[in-house]
N, C-alpha and C positions, 0 to 999 in steps of 0.2 A: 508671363502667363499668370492669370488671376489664382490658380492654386498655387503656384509656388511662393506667391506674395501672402496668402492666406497659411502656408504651413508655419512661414518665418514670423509673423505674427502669432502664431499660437505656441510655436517654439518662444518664444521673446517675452509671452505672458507666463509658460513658463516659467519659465528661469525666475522668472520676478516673485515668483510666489514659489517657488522653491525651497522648503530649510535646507536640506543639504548641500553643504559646499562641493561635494566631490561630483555630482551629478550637475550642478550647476556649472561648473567649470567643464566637463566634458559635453555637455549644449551646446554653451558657449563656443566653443572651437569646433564642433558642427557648423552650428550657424555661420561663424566669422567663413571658413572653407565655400558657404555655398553662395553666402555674400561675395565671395569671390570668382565666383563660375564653375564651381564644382560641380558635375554633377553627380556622380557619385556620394557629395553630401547632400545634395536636396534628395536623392531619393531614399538616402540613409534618414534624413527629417518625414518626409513623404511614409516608409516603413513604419515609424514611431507615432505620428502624429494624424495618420489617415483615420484610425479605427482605436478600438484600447481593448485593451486582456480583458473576456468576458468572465462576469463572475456569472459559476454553475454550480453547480453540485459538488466537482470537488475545489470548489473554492476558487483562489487565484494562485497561479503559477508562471511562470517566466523568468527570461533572462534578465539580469539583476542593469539596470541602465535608465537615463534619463526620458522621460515621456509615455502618454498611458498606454502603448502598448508594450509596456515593458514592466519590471516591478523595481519599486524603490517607493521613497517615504510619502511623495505625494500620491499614489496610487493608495497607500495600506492607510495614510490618513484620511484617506476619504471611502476606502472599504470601512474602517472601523467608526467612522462616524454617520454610515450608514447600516450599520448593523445597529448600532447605540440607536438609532433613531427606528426601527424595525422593532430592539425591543422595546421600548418604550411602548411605540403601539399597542405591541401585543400584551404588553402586561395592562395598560389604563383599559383596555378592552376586557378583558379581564376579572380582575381585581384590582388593580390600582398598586399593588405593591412594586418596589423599586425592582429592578430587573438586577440580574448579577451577572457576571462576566469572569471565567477564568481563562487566563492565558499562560503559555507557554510557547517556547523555542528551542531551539537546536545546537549544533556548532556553526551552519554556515555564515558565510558574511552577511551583515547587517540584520540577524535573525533577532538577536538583544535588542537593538535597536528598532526592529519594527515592533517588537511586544511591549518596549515601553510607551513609542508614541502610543499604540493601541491603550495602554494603559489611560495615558494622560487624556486621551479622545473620549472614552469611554466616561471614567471620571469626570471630567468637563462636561459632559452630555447626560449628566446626573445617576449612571447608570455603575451598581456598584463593582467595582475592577480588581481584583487579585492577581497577583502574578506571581509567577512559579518562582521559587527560589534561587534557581539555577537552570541551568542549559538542562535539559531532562529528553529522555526519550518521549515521540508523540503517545504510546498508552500511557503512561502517567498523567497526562494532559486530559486522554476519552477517562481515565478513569477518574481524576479531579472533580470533572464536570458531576457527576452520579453521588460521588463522596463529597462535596460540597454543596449539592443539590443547586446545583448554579443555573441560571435560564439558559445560557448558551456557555459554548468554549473556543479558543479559539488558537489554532497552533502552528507557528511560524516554520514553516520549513518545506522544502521542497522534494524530501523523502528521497531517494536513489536519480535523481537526477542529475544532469551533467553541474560540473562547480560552478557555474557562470550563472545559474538557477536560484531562486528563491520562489516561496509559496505560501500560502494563508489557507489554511483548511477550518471551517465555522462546523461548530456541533451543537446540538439545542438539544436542552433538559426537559424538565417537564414529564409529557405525555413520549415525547420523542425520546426517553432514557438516556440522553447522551451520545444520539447516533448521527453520524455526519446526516447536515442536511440533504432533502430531498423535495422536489416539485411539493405543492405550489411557493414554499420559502426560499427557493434559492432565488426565482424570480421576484418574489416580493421583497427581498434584500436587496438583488441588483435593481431595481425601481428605486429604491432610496438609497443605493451608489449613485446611480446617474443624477440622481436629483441633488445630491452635494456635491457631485460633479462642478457641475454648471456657476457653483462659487471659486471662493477663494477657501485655499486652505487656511493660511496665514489667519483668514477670519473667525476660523473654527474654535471653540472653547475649551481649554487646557487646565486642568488641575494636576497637582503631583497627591492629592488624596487619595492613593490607590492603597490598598494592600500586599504586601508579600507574604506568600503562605509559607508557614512553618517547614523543617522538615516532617514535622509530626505525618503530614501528609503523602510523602515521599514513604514513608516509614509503613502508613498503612497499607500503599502499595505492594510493597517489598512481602506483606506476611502475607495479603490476599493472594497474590500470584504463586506465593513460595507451597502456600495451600493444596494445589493444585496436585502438586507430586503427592498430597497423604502422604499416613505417616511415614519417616523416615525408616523403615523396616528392611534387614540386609544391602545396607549398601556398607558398610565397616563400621569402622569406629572412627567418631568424629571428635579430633581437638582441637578446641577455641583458644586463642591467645587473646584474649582480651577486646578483639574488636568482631564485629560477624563477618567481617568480607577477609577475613584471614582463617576463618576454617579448613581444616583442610581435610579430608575424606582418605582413605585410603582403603578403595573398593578394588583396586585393579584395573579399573577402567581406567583408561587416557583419555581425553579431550581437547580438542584444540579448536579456540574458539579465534574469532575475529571481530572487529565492531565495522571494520569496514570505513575504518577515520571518522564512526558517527558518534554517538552520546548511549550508545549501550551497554558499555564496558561495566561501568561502574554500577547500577543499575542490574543489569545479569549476574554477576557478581555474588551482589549481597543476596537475592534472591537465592542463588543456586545454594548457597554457604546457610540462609536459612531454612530449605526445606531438608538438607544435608547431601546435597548432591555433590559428588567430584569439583573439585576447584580445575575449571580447564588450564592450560595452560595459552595464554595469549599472541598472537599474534603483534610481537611489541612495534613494527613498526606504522601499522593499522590499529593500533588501540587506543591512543587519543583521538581527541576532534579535531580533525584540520580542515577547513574550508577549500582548499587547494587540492585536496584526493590527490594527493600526488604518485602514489605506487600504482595509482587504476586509472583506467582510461576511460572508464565511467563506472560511478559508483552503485554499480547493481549486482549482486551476488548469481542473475542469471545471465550475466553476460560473458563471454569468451574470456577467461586470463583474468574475473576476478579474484577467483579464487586461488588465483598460483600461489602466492604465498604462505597462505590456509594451508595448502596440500603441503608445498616442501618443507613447513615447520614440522606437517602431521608426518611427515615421512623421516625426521630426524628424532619424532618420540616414539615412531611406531604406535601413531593412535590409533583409536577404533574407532573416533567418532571424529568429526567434521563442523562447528556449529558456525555459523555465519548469520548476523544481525544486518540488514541493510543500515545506513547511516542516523536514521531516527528510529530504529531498532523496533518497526512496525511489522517487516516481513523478516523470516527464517527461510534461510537453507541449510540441507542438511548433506555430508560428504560421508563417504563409505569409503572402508580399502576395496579394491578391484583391481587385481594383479594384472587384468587384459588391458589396462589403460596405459600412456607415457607416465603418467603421474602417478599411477598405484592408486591413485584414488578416483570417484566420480560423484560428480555431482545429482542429489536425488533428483527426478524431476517434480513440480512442486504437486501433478497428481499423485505422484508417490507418498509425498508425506503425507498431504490430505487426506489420504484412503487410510494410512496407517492410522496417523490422530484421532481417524476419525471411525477407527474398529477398536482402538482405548476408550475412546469415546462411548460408544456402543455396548463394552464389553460393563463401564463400571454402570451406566444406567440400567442393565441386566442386574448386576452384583444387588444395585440397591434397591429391587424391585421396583422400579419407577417409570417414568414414559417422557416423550419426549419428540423433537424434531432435530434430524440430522442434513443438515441446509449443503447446496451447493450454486454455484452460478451457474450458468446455462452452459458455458463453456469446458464446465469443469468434466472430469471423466464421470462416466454412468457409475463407478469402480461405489461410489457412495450411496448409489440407489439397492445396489445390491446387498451392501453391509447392513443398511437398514431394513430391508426386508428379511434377511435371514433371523435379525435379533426383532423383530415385532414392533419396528418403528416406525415411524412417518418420517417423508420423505420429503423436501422441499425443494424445487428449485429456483432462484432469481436472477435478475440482469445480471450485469456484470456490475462490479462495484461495493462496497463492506456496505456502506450505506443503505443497498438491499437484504443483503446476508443476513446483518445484524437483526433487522426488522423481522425476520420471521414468526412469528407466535409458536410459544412453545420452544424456540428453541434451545439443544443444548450444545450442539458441534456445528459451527457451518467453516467453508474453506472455499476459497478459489486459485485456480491455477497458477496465480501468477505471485505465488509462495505467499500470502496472506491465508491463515491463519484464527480462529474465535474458538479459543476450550474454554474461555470461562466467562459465557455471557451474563453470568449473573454479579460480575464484578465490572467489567469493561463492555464498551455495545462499537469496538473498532478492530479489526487485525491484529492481532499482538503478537509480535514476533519475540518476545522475552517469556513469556508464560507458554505461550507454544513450544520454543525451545525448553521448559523447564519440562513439562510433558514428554519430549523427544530424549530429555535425558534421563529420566526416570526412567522409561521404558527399556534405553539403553543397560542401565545401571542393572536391574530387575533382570533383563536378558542378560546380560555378563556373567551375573552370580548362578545362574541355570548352563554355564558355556556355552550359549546362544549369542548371535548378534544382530543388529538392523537386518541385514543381509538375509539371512535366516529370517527373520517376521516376514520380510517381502515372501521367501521362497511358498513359508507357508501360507501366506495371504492367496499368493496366487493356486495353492494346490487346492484352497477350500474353496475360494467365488471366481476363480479362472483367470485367465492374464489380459490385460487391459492395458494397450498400446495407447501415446498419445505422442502429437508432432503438433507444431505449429508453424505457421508460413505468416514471416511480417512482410508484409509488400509495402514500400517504403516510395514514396514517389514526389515528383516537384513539384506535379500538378492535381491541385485539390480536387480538378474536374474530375481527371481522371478514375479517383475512387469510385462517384457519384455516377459515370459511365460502368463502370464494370456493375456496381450494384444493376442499374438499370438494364444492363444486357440480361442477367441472369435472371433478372425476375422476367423479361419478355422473353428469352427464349434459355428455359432452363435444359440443363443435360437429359439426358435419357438413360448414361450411363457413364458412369467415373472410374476409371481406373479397369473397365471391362465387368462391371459390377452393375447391376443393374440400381435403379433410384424407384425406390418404394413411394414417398413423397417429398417436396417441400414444403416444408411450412413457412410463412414470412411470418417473421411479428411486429412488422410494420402497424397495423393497425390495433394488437394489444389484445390481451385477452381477460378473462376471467381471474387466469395466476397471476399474470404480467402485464403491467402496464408497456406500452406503445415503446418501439425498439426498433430501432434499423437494422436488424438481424434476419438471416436467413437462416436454414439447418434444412439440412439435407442429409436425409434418412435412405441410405443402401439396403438391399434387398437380403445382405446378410449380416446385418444390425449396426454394421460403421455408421458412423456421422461427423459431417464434415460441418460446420460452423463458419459463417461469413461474416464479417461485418467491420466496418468504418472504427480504428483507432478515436476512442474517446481525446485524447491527451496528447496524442502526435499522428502526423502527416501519413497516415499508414491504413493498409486495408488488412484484417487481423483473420488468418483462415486456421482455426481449429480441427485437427481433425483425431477420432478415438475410433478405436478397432477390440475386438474381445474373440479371443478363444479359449473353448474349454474342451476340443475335441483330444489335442495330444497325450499321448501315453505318460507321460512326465513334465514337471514343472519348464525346464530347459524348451523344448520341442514348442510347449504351448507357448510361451514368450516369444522363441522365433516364429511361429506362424503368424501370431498376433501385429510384430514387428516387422514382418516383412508386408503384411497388408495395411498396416500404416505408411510404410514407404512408396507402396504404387500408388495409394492413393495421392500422397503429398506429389508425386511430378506430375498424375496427371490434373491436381489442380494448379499447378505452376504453368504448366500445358496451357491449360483452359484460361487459365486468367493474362497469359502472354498474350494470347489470341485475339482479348475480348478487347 
């Protein structure tokens, strides 16, 4: 068959232009398999070599393997010498000045190794290239970009995905402040990928004239983040031995942190020791970088059993506090004791901490007489609409994604559910899961010395703007149609009533609005304030059903959480119901 003769020929030019030897030799034994009658290898060539990894908004991501729909060096050599060639555009349109580029990486496999070629790509393409000194968390990277006033950034790593993953996320300076890109430049990036597509990499121009930046850089990270917490006021007495990341505090509080085998450790760390926060105590066998996550079954702090180890350290110091970095230590979670649990502990949900960060948030632009915008996704709980109107704020909400968040004017807190995190957009324009943590500990710290704890902020969070349930339903499926069916059911014949609740309306934001640019979202507004949230997984095979509930009628905090939690639960099966159905 004429495509199978056409995949082995595009496999075969491959391989020929390939630099990696490890990728070229597992082609290779593809090919040789299917030249054989395999077919199981031709459709394994066919998987690889029909379509390639679209670059979007958040950049490129994938399983790390030979061929463009996969990630490895001849894909990120031809993402970074179409970005080099995008800047370029944009700056001789311009002004004419050189364009600059900073890069960074991660722990996992070949993450070093794609930020150098990017290096060398860039450099070659005349465009000026820095690269990070070491493996660093991705906010070191969004903040680089801002603190070196760099045209774009660029940061290798595949954030809480499974280990067989690697990923390329591009940020642009300028007018853009360093916030992941967004429409119309993710397209006009991928226009000039495909366009160096259609060569030879091998042909591409190479220089080792790049730059590596200082730690001086690293360094001004560490004070602007450590900032955040202000001043170091009753949390004990702090003694230094000679280095900052050996401080040690002795507040009474305990901590127990984890990096999650990512690049946070070291980094949080120094942070927490400069603004004088508790030195946590770590999770030693999740505290280095390992590209293999071997104690986790996947590397994301909201999944089942990642946190097991977190909890049985915190249950051997008898901590108070819980902190978890995802592996490029972008998103935070946060763990409480909970004696109702197997583990004694539970994990916050990530509306929980956004609502808290983001009533600190509220409380210190009150303190300083000033004004502001407190941001959330669309998905996120109302729980933030409300903080903001009681303290005399504006209110914002956008798509899903930081790359909206960050954008909002005026911002000074934004968060989205899926434990991403911005306190301090006037240093970083991306999630940061290390300065959010630093924020979560203070607060902690602060609550301690008063015998208060997490626990207690929730209790009284909810006793003042009432308790605010949230669930989510990932429907995970083989077949892509299937998503695109169910959307299409629902918008041609929506419910009338969910869970025996009647439906006020739906909105689609399909076609976009005034706040919100064009969105394959639905939301569906209950008759007694619930809202359910539909829509297509950006990043995987999944239909993503949001749903938030609010009561304020019960006589106490307890009572008002269970009512709130029980009408999140009917709602959640009977959109299980509904969507089995469709």
């Amino acid at each position: 068959m004429s495509e199978n003769v056409d995949v082995l020929d595009s496999a075969r030019a491959w391989i020929a232009d390939d630099p990696d030897a490890e990728t070229r030799a597992e082609l290779q034994a593809i090919v040789d398999e299917a030249v054989a009658g395999s077919q199981r290898a031709l459709d394994e060539l066919h998987s690889r070599f029909d379509t390639r990894l679209s670059f979007g908004t958040a950049g490129l991501r994938g399983e790390l393997a030979a061929g463009p729909n996969r990630m490895n060096r001849m894909l990120v050599a031809q993402a970074a010498a179409g970005l080099a060639a995008y800047l370029n555009e944009q700056a001789s349109a311009v002004d004419g000045d050189t364009p600059s580029v900073v890069i960074g990486y991660d722990g996992r496999k070949n993450s070093q190794v794609f930020a150098r070629d990017t290096a060398e790509l860039m450099a070659g393409a005349g465009v000026r290239a820095i690269l990070l000194p070491r493996l660093l968390p991705t906010p070191v990277l969004a903040f680089a970009v801002r603190h070196l006033d760099a045209s774009a950034g660029v940061m290798v790593t595949a954030s809480h995905n499974p280990a067989r993953d690697n990923g390329y996320k591009v940020y642009l300076g300028g007018t853009d402040e360093g916030s992941q890109i967004v429409p119309p430049a993710d397209a006009d990036i991928a226009a000039q990928i495909d366009r160096i597509a259609r060569g030879r990499v091998s042909d591409l121009p190479r220089s080792d004239e790049f730059e590596i930046a200082d730690d001086s850089l690293v360094d001004a990270y560490i004070a602007e983040t450590a900032s955040v917490a202000g001043p170091a006021v009753n949390r004990g007495t702090v003694a230094a031995s000679g280095d900052d990341t050996s401080v040690a505090v002795r507040s009474g509080l305990t901590v127990v942190y984890t990096a999650m085998h990512g690049v946070g450790w070291q980094t949080a760390r120094a942070v927490f020791a400069t603004a004088g926060l508790p030195t946590p105590v770590t999770v030693p066998e999740q505290a280095e970088p390992d590209p293999d996550f071997p104690t986790v079954a996947f590397p994301n702090p909201e999944e089942p059993g990642a946190l097991d180890l977190a909890f049985a350290l915190a249950r051997a110091e008898h901590a108070d506090l819980v902190i978890a970095n995802d592996p490029d230590a972008d998103r935070l979670a946060i763990g409480i004791p909970d004696p109702s649990t197997a583990d004694g502990y539970r994990r916050l949900s990530g509306n929980e901490v956004g609502t808290l960060l983001g009533w600190v948030a509220a409380e210190h632009v009150q303190a300083g007489g000033g004004d502001g915008v407190l941001a959330a996704s669309i998905v996120s709980s109302p729980a933030l609409r409300a903080i903001a109107g009681a303290y005399g704020l504006r209110f914002a909400e956008t798509l899903t994604g930081f790359k909206w968040v960050s954008r909002v004017p005026g911002l000074v807190y934004g968060y989205e559910e899926a434990l991403g995190y911005l306190v301090n957009p006037q240093t970083v324009r991306d999630k940061d899961g290390i300065s959010a943590a630093t924020v979560a500990l203070t607060l902690a710290t602060e609550l301690h010395a008063d015998g208060r704890s997490i626990g207690d902020r929730l209790d009284e969070l909810t006793a003042r703007f009432g308790a605010y349930a949230s669930d989510q339903i990932s429907l995970r499926v083989t077949d892509l149609d299937r998503i695109g069916r169910i959307m299409a059911a629902l918008r041609a014949g929506p419910p009338a009533e969910v869970g025996g609740i009647g439906v006020m309306r739906i909105d689609d934001l399909r076609p976009g609005s005034a706040d919100l640019p064009p969105s394959d979202v639905l939301r569906i507004v209950l008759d007694d304030g619930s809202r359910i949230m539909v829509r297509p997984s950006g990043t995987e095979p999944k239909l993503k059903i949001y749903i938030d509930a609010f009561d304020d009628d019960g006589a106490d905090v307890p009572s008002r959480r269970a009512a709130a939690q029980t009408r999140v639960q009917t709602l959640a099966d009977a959109m299980r119901a509904l969507t089995d159905a469709l």
